[in-house]
C-alpha positions as CSV (number, residue, x, y, z in Angstrom):
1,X,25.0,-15.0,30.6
2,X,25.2,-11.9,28.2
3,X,28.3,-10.3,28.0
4,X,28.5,-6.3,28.5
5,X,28.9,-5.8,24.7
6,X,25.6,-7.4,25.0
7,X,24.3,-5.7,27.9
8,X,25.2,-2.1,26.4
9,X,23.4,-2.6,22.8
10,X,20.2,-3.5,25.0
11,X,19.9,0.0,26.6
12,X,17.3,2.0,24.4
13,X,18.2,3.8,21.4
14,X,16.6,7.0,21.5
15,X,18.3,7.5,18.0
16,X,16.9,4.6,16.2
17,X,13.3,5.9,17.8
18,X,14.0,9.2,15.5
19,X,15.5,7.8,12.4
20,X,11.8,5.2,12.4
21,X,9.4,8.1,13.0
22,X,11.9,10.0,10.0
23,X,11.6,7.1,7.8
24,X,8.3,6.6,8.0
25,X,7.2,10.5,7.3
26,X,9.4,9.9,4.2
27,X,7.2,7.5,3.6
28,X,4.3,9.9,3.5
29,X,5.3,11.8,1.4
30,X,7.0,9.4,-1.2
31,X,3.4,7.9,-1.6
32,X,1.7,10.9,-1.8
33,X,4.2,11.8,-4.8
34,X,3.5,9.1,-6.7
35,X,0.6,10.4,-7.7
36,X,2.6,13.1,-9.4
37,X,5.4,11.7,-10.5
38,X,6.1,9.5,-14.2
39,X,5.9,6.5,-12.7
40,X,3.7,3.6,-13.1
41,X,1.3,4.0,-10.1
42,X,-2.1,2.3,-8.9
43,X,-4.1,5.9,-9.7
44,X,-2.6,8.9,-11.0
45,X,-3.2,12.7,-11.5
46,X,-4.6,13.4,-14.6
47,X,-1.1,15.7,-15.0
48,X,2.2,14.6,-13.2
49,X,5.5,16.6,-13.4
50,X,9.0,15.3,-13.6
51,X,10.5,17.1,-10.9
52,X,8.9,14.9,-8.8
53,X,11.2,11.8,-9.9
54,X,14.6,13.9,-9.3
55,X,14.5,13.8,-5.5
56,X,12.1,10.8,-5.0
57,X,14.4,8.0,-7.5
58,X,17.2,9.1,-4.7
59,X,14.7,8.6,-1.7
60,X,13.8,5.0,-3.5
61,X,17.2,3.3,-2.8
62,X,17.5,4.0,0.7
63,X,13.9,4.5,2.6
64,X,12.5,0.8,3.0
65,X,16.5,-0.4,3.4
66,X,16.6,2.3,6.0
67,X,13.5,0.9,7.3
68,X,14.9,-2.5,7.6
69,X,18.0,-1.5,8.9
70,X,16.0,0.0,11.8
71,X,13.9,-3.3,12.0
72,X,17.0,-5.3,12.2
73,X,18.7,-4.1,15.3
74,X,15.3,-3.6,16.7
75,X,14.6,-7.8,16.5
76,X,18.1,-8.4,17.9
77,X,17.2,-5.7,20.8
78,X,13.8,-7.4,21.0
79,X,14.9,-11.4,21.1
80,X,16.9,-10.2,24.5
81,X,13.9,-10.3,26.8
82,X,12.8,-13.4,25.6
83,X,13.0,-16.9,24.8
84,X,12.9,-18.2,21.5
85,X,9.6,-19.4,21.5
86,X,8.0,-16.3,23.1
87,X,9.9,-14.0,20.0
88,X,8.6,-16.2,17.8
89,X,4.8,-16.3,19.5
90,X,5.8,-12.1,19.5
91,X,6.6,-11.9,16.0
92,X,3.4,-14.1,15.2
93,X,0.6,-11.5,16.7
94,X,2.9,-8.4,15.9
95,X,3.5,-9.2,12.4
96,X,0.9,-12.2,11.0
97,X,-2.5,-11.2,12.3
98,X,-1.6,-7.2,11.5
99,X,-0.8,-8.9,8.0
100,X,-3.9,-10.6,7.2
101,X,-5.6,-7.8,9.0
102,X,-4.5,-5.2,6.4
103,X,-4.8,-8.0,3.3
104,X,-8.9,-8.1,3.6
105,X,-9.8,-4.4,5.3
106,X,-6.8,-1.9,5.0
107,X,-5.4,-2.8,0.9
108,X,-8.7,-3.4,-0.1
109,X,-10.0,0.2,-0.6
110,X,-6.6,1.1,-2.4
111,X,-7.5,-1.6,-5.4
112,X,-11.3,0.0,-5.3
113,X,-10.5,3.5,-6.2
114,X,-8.1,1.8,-9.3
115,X,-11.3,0.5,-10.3
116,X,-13.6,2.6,-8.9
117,X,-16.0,3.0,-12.3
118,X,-16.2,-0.7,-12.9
119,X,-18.1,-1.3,-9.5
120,X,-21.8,-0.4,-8.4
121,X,-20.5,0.0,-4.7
122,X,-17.8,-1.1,-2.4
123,X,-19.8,-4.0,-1.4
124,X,-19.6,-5.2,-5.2
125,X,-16.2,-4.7,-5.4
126,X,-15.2,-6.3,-2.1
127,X,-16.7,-9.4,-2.8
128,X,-14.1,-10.1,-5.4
129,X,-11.7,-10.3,-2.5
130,X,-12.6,-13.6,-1.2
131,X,-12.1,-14.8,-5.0
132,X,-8.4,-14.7,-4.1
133,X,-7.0,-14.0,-7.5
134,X,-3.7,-12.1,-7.1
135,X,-3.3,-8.3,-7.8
136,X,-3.5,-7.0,-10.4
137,X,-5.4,-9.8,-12.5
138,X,-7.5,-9.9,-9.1
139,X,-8.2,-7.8,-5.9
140,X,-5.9,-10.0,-3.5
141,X,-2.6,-8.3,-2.6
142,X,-0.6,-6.9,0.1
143,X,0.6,-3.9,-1.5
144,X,2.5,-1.9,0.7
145,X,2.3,-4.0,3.6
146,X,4.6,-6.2,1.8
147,X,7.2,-5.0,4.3
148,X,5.5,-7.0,7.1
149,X,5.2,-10.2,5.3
150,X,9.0,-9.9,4.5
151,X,9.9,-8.6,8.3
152,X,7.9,-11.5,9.6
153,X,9.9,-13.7,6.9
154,X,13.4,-12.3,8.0
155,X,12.8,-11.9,11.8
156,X,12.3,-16.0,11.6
157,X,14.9,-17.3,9.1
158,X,17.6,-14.9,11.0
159,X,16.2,-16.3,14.4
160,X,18.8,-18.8,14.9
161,X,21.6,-16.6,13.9
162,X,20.4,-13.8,16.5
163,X,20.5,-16.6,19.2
164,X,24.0,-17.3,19.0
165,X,24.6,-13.9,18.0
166,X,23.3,-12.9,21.7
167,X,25.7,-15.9,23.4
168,X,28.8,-16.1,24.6
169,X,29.9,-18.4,21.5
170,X,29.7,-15.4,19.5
171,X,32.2,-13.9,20.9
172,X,35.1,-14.6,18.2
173,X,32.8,-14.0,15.5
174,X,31.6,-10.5,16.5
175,X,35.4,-9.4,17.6
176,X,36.6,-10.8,13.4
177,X,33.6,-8.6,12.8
178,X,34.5,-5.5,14.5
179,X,38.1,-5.8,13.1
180,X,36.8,-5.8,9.5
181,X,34.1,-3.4,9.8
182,X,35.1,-0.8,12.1
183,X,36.5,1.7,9.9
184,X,35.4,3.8,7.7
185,X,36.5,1.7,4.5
186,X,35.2,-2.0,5.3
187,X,31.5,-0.3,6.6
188,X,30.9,0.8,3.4
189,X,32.3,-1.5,0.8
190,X,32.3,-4.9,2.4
191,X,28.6,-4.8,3.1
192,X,27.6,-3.0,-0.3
193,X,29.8,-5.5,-2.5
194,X,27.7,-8.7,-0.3
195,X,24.7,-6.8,-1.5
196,X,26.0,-6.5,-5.1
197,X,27.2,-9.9,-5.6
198,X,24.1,-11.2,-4.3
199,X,22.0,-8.6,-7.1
200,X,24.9,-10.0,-10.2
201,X,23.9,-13.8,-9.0
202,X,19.9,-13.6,-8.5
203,X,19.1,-10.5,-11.1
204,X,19.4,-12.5,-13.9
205,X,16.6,-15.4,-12.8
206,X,14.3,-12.7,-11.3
207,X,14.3,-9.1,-12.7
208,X,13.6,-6.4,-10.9
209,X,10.2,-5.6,-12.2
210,X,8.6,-8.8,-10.2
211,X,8.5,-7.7,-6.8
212,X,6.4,-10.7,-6.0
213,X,7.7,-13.1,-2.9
214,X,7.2,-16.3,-4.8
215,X,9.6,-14.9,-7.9
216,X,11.7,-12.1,-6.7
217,X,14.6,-13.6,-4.4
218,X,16.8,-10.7,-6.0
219,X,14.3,-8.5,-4.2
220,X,13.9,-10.4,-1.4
221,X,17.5,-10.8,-0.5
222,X,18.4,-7.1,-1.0
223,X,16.5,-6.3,1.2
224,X,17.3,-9.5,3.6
225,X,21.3,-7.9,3.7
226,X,20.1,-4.8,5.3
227,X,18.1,-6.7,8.3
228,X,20.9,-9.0,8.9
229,X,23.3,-5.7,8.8
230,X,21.1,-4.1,11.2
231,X,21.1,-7.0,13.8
232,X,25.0,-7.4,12.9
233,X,25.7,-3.8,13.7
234,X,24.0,-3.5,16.5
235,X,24.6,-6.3,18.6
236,X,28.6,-4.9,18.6
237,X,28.7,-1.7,20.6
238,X,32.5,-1.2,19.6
239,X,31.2,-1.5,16.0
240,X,28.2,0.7,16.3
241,X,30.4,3.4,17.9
242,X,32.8,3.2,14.7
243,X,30.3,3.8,12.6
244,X,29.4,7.3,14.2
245,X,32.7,8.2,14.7
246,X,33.3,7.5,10.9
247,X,30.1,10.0,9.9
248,X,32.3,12.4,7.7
249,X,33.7,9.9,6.0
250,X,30.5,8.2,5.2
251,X,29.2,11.6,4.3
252,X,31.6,12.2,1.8
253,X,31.3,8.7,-0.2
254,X,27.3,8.5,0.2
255,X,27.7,12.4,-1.7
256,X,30.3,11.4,-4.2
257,X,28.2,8.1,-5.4
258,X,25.4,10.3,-6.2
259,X,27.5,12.2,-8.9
260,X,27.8,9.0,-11.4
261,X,24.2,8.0,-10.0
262,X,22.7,11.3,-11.2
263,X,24.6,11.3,-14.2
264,X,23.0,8.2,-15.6
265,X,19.8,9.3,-14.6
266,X,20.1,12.4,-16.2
267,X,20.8,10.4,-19.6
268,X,17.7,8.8,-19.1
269,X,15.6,11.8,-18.7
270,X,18.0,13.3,-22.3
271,X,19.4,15.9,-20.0
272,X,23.0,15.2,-20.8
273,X,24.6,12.0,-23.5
274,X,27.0,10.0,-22.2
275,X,29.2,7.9,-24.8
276,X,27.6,4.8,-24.0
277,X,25.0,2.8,-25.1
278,X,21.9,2.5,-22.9
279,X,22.3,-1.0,-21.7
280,X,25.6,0.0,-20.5
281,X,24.4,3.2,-18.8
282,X,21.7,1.4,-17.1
283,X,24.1,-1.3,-15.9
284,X,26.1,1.4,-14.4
285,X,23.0,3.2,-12.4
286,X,21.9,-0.3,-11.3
287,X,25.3,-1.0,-9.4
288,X,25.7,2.4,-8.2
289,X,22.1,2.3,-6.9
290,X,23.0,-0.5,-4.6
291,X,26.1,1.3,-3.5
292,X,24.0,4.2,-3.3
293,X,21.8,2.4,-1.0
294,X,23.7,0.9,1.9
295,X,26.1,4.3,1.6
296,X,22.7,6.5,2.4
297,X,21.3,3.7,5.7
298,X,25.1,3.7,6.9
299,X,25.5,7.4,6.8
300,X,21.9,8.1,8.1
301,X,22.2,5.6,11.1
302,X,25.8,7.6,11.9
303,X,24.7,10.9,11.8
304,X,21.2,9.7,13.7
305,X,23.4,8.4,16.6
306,X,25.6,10.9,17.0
307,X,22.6,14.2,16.9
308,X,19.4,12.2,17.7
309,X,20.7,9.6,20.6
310,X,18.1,12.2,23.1
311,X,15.0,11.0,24.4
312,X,12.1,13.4,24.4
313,X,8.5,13.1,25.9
314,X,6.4,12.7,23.0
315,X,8.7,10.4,21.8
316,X,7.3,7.2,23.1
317,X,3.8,8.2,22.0
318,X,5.4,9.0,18.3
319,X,6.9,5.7,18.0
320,X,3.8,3.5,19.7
321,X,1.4,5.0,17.0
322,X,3.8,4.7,14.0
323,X,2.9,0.8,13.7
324,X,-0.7,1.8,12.4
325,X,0.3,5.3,11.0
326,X,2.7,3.0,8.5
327,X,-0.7,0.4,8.4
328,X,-2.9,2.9,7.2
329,X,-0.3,5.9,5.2
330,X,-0.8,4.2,1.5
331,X,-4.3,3.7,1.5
332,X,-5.6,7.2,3.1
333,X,-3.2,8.7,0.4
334,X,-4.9,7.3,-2.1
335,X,-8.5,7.7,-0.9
336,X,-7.9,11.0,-0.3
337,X,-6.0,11.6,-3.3
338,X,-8.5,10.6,-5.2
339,X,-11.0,13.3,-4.4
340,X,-8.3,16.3,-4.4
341,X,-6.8,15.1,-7.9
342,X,-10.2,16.0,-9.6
343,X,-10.4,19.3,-8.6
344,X,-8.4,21.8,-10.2
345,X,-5.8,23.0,-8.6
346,X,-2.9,22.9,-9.1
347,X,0.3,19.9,-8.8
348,X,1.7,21.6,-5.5
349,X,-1.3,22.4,-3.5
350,X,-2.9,18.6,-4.3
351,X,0.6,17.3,-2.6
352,X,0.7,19.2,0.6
353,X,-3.2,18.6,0.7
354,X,-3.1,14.9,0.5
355,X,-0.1,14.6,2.4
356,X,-1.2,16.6,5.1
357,X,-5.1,15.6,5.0
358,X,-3.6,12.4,5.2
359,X,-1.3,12.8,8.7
360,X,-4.4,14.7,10.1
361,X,-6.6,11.9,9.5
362,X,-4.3,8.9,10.3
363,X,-3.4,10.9,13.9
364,X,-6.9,11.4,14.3
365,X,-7.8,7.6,13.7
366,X,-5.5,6.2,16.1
367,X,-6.2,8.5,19.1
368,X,-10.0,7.6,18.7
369,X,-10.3,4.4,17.5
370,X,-7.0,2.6,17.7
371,X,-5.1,3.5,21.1
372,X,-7.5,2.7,23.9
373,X,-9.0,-0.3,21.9
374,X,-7.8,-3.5,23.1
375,X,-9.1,-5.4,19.9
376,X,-8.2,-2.5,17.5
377,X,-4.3,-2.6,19.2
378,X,-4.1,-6.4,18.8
379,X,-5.3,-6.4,15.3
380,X,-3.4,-3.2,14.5
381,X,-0.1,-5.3,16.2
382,X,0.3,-3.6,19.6
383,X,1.4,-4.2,22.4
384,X,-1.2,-4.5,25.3
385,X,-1.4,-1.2,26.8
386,X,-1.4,-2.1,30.0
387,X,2.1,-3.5,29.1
């Protein structure tokens, strides 16, 4: 029997519907910059600008966490409807077959156009697929659906830990919870020092430049915390109340961390010099970037309940298409990109072309081809419309 703590987090958060269809137009947009920005990137414009980095190095630290946050309490909502086994067999066709799905038709195209001149035709190029040699010495990757590998990954190891989260043997555990995290002070440092301790202890084995699965558990974990602070969260309604009654306070810290955060940055741009050396400037950015991080998802899931808990009628339609909106965003952005970078025009109108071309075109797709498909849905990781 579920208790009413249990009972209330099940009821339908109309402001974690907002914050995922917010998150993921971030997302649009972030990609599309990368074409502009200084950054290493699979294709670039032939000129980028630096601007672009100030507000997208902020947007960095906090939109996949955010993301996974979301995804968190989401699973936790999602395991209450059904056994263990049928989550599990849930996860598999949501999450695996969408997976491999995306690995040979939807990433594909994205290593093409990096290699575009080296190929007689698509079919040339695709062929090198099936060779299976990892991006980038080969044309196997997952690229930016990385983030449902590593969802499917989480949504399993944290599986048994949601189970007794949603029983009555939880009880204790959730009230010691709700005593340490309900104010404003242990919501923001208790989970951000987890998440730097865990950073000081794996950093040093796997660097942050990997970003593979099989050798970045620094990486991996990160972003593990913020799912497991997500289900944690949630599945407390006195805790998850705290947290928006706390948004001022949260406001305040997530704005003052960006002063030290922007300070380093700035001395790696030569904007302003610090009287440190540049190991020890870096050091500080990295551990205010992960304070950063969980300060911006904590504040942002605050605020989000407390102005966006409303349901609207094109919500549900928003939030059933952003599944293969997030599927197909990286790859669009870059075929399109690709043509619009050659012509000559200028850095702002490519970006509001490519990113809008590129919401036109991905809307487009999944009202004729994705939505009253029954194969498209499945592979795409839908639910069964009918359902």
């Amino acid at each position: 029997m579920q208790s009413p703590d249990h009972r209330t987090a099940a009821i339908r958060r109309h402001d974690l519907d907002w914050l995922r269809l917010i998150a993921i137009v971030i997302l649009l947009f972030f990609h599309t910059g990368m074409w502009f920005n200084t950054w290493g990137w699979h294709v670039k414009n032939s000129e980028t600008n630096v601007s672009f980095n100030y507000w997208m190095v902020w947007l960095h630290y906090w939109r996949m966490p955010l993301l996974l946050f979301i995804s968190g309490a989401g699973t936790y909502m999602a395991l209450g409807k059904r056994t263990p086994g049928q989550y599990a067999g849930e996860r598999f066709k949501r999450l695996f077959i969408p997976l491999v799905f995306g690995m040979f038709v939807v990433v594909p195209p994205q290593i093409y156009y990096e290699h575009l001149k080296e190929y007689d035709s698509y079919w040339d190029f695709y062929k090198t697929v099936f060779n299976f040699v990892p991006y980038p010495k080969g044309s196997f990757s997952w690229h930016h659906l990385w983030f449902i590998l590593y969802l499917l990954l989480y949504s399993l190891i944290a599986l048994p830990f949601l189970v007794y989260l949603r029983s009555e043997r939880s009880t204790r555990f959730r009230e010691g919870v709700s005593k340490l995290l309900s104010n404003a002070f242990g919501i923001l440092l208790i989970p951000s020092i987890l998440i730097l301790l865990t950073q000081i202890l794996l950093r040093p084995y796997f660097p942050e430049e990997t970003h593979s699965l099989t050798d970045d558990w620094a990486f991996f974990t990160f972003y593990f915390l913020f799912f497991f602070f997500g289900t944690l969260c949630y599945s407390n309604q006195k805790l998850w109340t705290s947290i928006g009654n706390n948004r001022k306070y949260l406001l305040a810290v997530s704005l003052l961390s960006l002063v030290p955060f922007y300070i380093c940055y700035f001395q790696f741009r030569g904007l302003i010099r610090l009287p440190w050396d540049e190991e020890t400037v870096e050091t500080i950015f990295d551990v205010t970037a992960l304070f950063v991080s969980w300060f911006t998802v904590i504040t942002v899931i605050a605020f989000g309940q407390h102005y966006l808990n409303k349901p609207h009628p094109w919500l549900k339609h928003f939030n059933e298409g952003l599944y293969p909106f997030y599927i197909l965003h990286q790859t669009v952005i870059i075929a399109i990109g690709y043509y619009i970078c050659q012509l000559e025009w200028g850095i702002g109108a490519k970006f509001w072309s490519i990113s809008l071309l590129t919401l036109t075109s991905c809307v487009i797709f999944y009202f004729v081809f994705i939505q009253s498909n029954k194969v498209m849905r499945f592979l795409f990781g839908m639910k069964n419309k009918n359902r």
